[in-house]
C-alpha positions as CSV (number, residue, x, y, z in Angstrom):
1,X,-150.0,72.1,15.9
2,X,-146.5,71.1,17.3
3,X,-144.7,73.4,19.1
4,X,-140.8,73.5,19.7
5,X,-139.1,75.3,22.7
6,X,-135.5,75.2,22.9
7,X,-134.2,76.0,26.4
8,X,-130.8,77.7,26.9
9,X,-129.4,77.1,30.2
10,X,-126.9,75.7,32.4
11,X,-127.8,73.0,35.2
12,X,-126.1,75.7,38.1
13,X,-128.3,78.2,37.5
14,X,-131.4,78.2,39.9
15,X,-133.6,80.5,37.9
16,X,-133.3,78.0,35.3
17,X,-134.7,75.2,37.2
18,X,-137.5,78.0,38.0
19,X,-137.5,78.6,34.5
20,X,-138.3,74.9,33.9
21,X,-141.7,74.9,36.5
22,X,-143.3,78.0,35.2
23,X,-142.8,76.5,31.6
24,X,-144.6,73.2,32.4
25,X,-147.5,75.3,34.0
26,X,-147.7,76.7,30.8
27,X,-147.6,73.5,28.7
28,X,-149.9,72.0,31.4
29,X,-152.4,75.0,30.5
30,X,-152.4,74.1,26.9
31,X,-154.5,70.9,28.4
32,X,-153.0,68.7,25.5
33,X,-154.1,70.1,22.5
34,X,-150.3,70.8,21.1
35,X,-147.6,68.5,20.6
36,X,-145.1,70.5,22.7
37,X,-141.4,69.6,22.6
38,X,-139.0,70.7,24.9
39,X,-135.3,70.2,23.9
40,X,-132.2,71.5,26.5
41,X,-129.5,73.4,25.0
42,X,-126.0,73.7,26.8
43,X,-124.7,77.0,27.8
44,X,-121.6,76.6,30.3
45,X,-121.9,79.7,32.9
46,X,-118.7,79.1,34.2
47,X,-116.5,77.8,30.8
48,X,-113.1,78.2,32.4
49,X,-113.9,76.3,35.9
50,X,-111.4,73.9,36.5
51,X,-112.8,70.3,35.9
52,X,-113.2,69.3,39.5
53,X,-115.1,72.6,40.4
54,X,-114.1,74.8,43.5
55,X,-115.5,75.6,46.7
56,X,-119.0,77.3,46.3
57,X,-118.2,79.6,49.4
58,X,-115.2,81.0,47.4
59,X,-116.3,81.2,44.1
60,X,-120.0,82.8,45.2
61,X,-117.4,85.6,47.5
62,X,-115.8,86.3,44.6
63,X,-118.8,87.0,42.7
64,X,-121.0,88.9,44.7
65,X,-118.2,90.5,47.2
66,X,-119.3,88.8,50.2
67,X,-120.6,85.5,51.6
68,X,-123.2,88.0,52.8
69,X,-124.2,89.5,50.0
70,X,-124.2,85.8,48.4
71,X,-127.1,84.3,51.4
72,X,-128.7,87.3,50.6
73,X,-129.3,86.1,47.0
74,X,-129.9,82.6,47.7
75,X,-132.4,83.6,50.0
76,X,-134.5,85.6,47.1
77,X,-133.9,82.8,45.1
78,X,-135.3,80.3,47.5
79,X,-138.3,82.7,48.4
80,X,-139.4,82.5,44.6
81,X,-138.2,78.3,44.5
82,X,-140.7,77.6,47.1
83,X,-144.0,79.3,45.1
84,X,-143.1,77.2,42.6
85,X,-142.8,73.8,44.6
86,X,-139.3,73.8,44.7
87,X,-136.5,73.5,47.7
88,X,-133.7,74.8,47.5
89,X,-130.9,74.1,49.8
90,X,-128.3,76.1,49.1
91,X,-126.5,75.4,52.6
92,X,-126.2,71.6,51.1
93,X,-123.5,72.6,48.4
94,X,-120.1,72.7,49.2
95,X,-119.1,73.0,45.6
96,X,-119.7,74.5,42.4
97,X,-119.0,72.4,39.8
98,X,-117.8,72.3,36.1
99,X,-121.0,71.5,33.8
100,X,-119.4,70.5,30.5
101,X,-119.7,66.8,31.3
102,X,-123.2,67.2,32.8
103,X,-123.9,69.0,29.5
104,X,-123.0,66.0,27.4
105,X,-124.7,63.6,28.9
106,X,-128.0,65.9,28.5
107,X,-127.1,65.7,24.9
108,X,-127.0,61.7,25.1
109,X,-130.7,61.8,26.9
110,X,-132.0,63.3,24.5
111,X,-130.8,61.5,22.2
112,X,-132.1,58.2,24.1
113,X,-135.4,60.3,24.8
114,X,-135.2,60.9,28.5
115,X,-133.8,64.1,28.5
116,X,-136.2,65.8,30.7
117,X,-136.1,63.4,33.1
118,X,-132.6,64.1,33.3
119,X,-132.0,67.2,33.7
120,X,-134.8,67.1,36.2
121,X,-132.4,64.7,38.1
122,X,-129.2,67.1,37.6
123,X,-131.7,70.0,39.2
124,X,-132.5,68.3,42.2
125,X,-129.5,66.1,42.9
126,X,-127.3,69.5,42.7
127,X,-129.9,72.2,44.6
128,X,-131.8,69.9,46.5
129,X,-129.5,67.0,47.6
130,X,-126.0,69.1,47.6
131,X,-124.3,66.3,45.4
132,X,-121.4,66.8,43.7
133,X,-122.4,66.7,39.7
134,X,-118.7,67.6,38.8
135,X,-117.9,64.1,40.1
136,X,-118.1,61.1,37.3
137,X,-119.4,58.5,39.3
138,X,-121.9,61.1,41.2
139,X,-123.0,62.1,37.8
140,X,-123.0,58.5,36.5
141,X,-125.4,58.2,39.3
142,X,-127.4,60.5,39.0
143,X,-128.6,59.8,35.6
144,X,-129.0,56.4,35.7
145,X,-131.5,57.0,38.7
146,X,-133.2,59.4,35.8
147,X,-133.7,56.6,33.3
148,X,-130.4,56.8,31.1
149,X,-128.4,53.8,30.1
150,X,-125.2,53.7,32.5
151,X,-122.8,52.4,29.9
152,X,-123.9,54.7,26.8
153,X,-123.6,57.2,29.6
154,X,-119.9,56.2,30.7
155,X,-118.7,55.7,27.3
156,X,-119.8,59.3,26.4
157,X,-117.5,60.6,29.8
158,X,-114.5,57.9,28.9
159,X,-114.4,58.8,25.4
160,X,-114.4,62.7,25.5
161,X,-117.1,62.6,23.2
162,X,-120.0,65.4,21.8
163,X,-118.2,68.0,22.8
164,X,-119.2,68.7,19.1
165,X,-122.6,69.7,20.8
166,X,-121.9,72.0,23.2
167,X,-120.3,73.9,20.0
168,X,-123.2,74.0,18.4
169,X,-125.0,75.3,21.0
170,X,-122.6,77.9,21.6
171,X,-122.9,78.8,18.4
172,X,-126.9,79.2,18.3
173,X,-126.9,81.1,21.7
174,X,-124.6,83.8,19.8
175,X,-126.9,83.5,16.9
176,X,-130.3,84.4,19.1
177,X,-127.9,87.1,21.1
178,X,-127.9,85.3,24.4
179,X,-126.6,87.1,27.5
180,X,-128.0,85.2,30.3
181,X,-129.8,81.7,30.9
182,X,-132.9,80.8,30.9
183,X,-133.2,81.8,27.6
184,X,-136.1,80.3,25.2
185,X,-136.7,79.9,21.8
186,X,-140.1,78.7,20.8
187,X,-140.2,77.4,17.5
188,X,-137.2,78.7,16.3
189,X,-138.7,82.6,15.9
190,X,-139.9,83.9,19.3
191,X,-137.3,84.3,22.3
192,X,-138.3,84.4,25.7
193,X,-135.4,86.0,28.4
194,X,-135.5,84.7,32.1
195,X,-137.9,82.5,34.6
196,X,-140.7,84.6,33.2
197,X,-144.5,83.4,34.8
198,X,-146.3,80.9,32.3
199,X,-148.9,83.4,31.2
200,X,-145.5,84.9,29.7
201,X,-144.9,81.7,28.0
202,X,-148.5,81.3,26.6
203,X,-148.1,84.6,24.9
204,X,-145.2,83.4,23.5
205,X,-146.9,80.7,22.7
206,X,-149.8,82.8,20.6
207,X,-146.9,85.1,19.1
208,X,-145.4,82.1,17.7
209,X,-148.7,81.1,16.0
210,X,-148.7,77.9,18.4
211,X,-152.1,79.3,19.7
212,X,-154.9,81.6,18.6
């Protein structure tokens, strides 16, 4: 049987890229014996962020009250990044950037069926390499290093275009009642909220009548 999961979720948000490991452990368990397709769905944490981003030390103070308070939370977040193979370094990024063009090109890999591979890229260039994915060129880079065509890529930023997409997406992530990212839809009836572990995802898996 195939099985669809949609993923909700921006390409700043850490638990998503946790999100992302405890779902291919999941997938992984099902040893191959379901078609599973994984499609990445745009949801822009930050919709109003001016295009060139702003300092990550300012906007994570104005969040959480404190620069404290904010290495406080990275440090959790790191803590449960490393059980699942992941570094983050957090001390690396210097900016938090404006995701709507990372978003379309997303679109465009999927459409050119690399997607994975790129968002995998945007994860890692942004919390693991501290590169700026609110810069074209850097983000140009960056998935063309993932497999994506450079020009199809470059004529999507140039031309302003699928914007149309991140619409729709917007419009499904009212639909299912989304209020924070990761959020999961596995085909199209059962919702998963958070980086939940992947015995979480094989039950969702089961309730979606993907397993028995």
């Amino acid at each position: 049987m195939n099985l669809t999961v949609d993923v909700i979720f921006d390409v700043i948000c850490p638990w998503c890229f946790i999100g992302k490991r405890r779902l291919e452990k999941a997938v992984a368990a099902l040893d191959g014996s379901h078609k599973v397709r994984v499609r990445w769905l745009p949801f822009q944490l930050n919709p109003t962020m001016p295009k060139e981003g702003i300092s990550r030390r300012e906007y994570r103070t104005k969040k959480f009250g404190s620069w404290e308070q904010s290495q406080e939370l990275d440090a959790q977040v790191a803590a449960a990044g490393e059980a699942e193979g992941i570094h983050f370094a957090f001390d690396r990024i210097e900016r938090t950037p404006n995701t709507f063009d990372a978003h379309r090109l997303i679109w465009l890999a999927d459409k050119e069926g690399v997607q994975d591979a790129v968002v995998e890229g945007l994860f890692l260039a942004y919390f693991t390499d501290g590169r700026d994915i609110s810069n074209s060129q850097t983000l140009l880079e960056v998935v063309a290093e993932a497999g994506l065509d450079r020009g199809k890529a470059e004529g999507v930023l140039t031309s302003g275009g699928r914007q149309e997409a991140i619409r729709e997406a917007d419009e499904l992530a009212q639909r299912v009642r989304v209020e924070g990212v990761p959020f999961f839809v596995i085909n199209g009836t059962v919702t998963l909220s958070g980086a939940q572990p992947s015995d979480a995802f094989l039950e969702a898996f089961r309730q979606a009548g993907a397993l028995k």
